[in-house]
C-alpha positions as CSV (number, residue, x, y, z in Angstrom):
1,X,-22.3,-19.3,60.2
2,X,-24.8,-20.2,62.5
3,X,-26.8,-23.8,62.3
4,X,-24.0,-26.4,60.4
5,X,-23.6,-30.0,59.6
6,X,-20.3,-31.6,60.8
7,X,-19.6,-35.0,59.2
8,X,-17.1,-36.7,61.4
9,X,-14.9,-39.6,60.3
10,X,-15.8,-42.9,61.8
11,X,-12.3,-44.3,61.2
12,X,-10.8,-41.1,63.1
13,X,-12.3,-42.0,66.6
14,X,-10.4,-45.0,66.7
15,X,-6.8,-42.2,67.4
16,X,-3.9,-44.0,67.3
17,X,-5.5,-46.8,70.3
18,X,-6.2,-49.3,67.8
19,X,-8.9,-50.0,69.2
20,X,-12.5,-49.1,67.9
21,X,-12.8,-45.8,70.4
22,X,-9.9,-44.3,71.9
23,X,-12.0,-42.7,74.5
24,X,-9.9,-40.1,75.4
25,X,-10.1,-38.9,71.6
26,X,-13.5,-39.3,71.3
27,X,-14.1,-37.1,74.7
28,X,-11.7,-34.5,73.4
29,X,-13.8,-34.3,70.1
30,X,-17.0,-33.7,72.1
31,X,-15.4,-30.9,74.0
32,X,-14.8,-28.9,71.2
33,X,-18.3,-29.8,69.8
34,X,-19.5,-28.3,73.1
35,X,-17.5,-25.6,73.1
36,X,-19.0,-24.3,69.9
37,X,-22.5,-25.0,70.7
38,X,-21.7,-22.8,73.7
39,X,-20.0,-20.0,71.9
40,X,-23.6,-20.4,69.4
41,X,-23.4,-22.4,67.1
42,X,-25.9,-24.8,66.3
43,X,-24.9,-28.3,65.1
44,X,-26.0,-31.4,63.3
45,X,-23.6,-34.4,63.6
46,X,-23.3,-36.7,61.0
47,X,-20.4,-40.0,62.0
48,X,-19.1,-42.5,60.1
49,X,-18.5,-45.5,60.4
50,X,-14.6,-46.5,59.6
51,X,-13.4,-47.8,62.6
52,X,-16.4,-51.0,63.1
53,X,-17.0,-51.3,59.4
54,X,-17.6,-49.9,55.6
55,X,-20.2,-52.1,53.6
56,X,-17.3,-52.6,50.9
57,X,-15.5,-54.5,53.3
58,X,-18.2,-57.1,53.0
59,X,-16.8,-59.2,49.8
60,X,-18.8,-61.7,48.2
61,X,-21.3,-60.5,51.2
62,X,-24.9,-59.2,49.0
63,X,-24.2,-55.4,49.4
64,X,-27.0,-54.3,50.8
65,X,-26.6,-56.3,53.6
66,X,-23.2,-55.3,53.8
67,X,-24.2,-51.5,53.4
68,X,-26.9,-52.6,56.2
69,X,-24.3,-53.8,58.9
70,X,-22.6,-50.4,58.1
71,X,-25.7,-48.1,59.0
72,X,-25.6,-50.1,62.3
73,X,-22.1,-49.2,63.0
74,X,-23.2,-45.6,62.6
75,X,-25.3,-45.6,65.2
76,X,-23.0,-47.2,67.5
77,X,-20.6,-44.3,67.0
78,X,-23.9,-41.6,67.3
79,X,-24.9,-43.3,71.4
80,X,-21.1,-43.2,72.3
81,X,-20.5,-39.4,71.1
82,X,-23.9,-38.9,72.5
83,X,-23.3,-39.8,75.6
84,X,-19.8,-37.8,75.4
85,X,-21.3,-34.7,74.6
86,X,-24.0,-34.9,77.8
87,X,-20.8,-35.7,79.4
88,X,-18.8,-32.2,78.7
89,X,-21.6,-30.3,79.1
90,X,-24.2,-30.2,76.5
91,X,-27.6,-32.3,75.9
92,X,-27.9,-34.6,72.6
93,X,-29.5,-36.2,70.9
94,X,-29.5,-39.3,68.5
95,X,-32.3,-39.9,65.5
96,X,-32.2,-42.4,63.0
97,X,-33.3,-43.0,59.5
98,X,-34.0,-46.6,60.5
99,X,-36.3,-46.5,63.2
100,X,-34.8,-48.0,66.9
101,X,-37.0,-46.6,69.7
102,X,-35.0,-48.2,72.4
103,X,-32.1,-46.3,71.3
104,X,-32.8,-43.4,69.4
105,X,-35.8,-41.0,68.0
106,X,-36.9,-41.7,64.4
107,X,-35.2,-38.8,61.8
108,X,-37.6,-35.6,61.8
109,X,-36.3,-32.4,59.7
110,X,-39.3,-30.5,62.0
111,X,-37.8,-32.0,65.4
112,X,-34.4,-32.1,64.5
113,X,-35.0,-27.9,63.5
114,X,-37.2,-27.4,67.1
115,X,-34.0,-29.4,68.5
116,X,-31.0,-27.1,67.4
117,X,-32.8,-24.2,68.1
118,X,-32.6,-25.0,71.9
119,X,-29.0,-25.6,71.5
120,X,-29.2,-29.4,71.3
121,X,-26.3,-31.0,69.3
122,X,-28.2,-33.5,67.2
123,X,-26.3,-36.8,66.0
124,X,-28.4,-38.8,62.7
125,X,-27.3,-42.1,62.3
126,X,-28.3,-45.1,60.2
127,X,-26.9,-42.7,56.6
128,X,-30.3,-42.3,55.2
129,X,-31.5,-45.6,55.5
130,X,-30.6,-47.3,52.0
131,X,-27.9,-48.8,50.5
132,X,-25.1,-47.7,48.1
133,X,-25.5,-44.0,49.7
134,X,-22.1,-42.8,51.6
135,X,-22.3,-41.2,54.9
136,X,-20.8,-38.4,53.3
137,X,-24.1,-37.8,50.8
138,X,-26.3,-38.9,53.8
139,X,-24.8,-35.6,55.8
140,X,-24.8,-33.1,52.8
141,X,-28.4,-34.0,52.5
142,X,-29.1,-33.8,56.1
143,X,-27.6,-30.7,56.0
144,X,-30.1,-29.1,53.5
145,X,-32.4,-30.5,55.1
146,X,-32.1,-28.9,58.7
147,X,-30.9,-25.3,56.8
148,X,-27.7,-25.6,57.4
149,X,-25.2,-22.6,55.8
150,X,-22.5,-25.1,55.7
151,X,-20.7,-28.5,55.6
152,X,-17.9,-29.4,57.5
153,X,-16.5,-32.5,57.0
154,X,-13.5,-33.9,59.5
155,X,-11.7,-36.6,58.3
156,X,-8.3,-38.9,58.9
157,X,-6.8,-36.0,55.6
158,X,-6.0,-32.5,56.7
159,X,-6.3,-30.8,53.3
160,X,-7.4,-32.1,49.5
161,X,-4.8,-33.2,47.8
162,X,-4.0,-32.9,43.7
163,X,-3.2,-36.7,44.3
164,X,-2.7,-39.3,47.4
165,X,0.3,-37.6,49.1
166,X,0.8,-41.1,51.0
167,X,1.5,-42.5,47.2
168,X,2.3,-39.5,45.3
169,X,5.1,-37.2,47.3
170,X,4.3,-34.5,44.5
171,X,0.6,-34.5,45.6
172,X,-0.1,-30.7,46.3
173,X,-2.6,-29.3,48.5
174,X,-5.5,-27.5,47.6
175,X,-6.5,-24.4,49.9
176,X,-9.5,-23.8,47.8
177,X,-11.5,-25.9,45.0
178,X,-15.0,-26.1,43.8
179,X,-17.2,-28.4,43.5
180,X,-16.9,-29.2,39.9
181,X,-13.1,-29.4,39.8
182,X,-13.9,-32.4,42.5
183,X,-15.9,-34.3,39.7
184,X,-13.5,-33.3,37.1
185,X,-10.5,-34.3,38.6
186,X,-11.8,-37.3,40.3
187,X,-10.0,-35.5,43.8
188,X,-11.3,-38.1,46.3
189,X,-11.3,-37.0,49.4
190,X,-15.2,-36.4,49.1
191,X,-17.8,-38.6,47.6
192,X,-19.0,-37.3,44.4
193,X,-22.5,-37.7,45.2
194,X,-22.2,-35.6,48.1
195,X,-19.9,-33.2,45.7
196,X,-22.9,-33.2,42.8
197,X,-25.6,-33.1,45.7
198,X,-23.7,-29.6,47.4
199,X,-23.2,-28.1,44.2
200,X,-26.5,-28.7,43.0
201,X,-28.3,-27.1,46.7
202,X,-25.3,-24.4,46.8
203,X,-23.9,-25.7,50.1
204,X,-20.2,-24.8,50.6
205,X,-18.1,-27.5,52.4
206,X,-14.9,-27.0,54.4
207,X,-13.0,-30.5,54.5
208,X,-10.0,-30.5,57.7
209,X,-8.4,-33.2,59.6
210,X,-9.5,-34.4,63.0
211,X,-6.4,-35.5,64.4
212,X,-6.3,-32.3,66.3
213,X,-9.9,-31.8,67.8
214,X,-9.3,-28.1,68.4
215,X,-9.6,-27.9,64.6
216,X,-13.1,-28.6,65.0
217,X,-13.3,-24.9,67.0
218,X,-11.1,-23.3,65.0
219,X,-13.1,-24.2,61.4
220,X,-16.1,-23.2,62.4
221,X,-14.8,-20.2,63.3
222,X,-13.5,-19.1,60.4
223,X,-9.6,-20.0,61.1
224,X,-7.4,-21.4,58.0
225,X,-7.3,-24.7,58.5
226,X,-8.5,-27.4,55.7
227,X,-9.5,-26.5,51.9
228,X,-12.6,-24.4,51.2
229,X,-14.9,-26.5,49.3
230,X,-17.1,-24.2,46.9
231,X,-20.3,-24.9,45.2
232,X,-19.6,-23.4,42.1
């Protein structure tokens, strides 16, 4: 793999602090993000939004405003692993679906290309502007849409699971799976539209935890760590 899209759990920045960053987390994560982009690899940055807030949090709140506040929180956690990144090493950049100029560039497919391929690490925040659509389906389609050869997705699991092992102690890991068996089974540790949306373009995902951000390195580069998401 060269050019890939790495969706990284909002919720997991916030470590074991408490806190909305633990900044020494958060700088560890963008050191192995710029160790890869130094070793070649070109990569798209997709972050959620977990530990400021989800739009289902919001209640009797009307859900697109809800969903709103959300895309807001995304960028948020795009400027502070932005400036984390420049920090260890490697220039970045934030675009949005939402346009922001003071903060960030407006989403471009051509710019955001012209961008990886002079070893830019490129953070899109704001989901894909709209409501209802999980950062998870806003990164698989950002991910087709920069030709990327693969999804990685980081999150607070480190495998899929037949069931929630924090509820089920039966729950049994899954080293590989496809697509469809996601759907099928209702395995939740992906959003099915993202699931149906990487089946449908043919885009494998690998899904690993991020409370080791070494992980990061060593699933890009092919090392056994998560489950092998296929597309069928």
């Amino acid at each position: 793999m060269k050019r890939v899209l790495l969706k990284l759990s909002g919720e997991a920045l916030s470590g074991a602090s408490g806190n909305i960053y633990d900044n020494a987390f958060v700088d560890s994560v963008a050191e192995n993000l710029v160790k890869a982009a130094k070793s070649g690899f070109e990569i798209g940055l997709v972050i959620g939004a977990g530990n400021i807030w989800r739009g289902r949090q919001g209640g009797e709140m009307d859900r697109v405003k809800a969903d709103q506040m959300g895309m807001l929180a995304t960028v948020s956690n795009s400027l502070c692993m932005k400036d984390a990144i420049i920090r260890a090493g490697v220039p970045a950049v934030v675009m949005t679906a939402v346009a922001m100029p003071p903060f960030a560039e407006p989403y471009s497919a051509e710019r955001a290309k012209a961008y990886l391929s002079e070893g830019k690490i490129v953070i899109f925040g704001a989901g894909l502007g709209m409501p209802f659509i999980s950062t998870d389906t806003a990164g698989a389609v950002r991910a087709a849409e920069i030709g990327a050869e693969a999804m990685y997705m980081a999150k607070n699991i480190d495998y899929i699971y037949t069931a929630d092992p924090r509820k089920d102690p039966n729950a049994e890991k899954l080293l590989t799976v496809k697509c469809s068996e996601i759907l099928s089974r209702g395995l939740a540790a992906i959003d099915f539209t993202a699931a149906a949306f990487c089946m449908s373009v043919g885009m494998p995902i690998r899904i690993f935890g991020l409370a080791h951000p070494e992980d990061i390195l060593k699933a890009l580069t092919g090392e056994k760590v998560g489950t092998v998401v296929t597309a069928d």
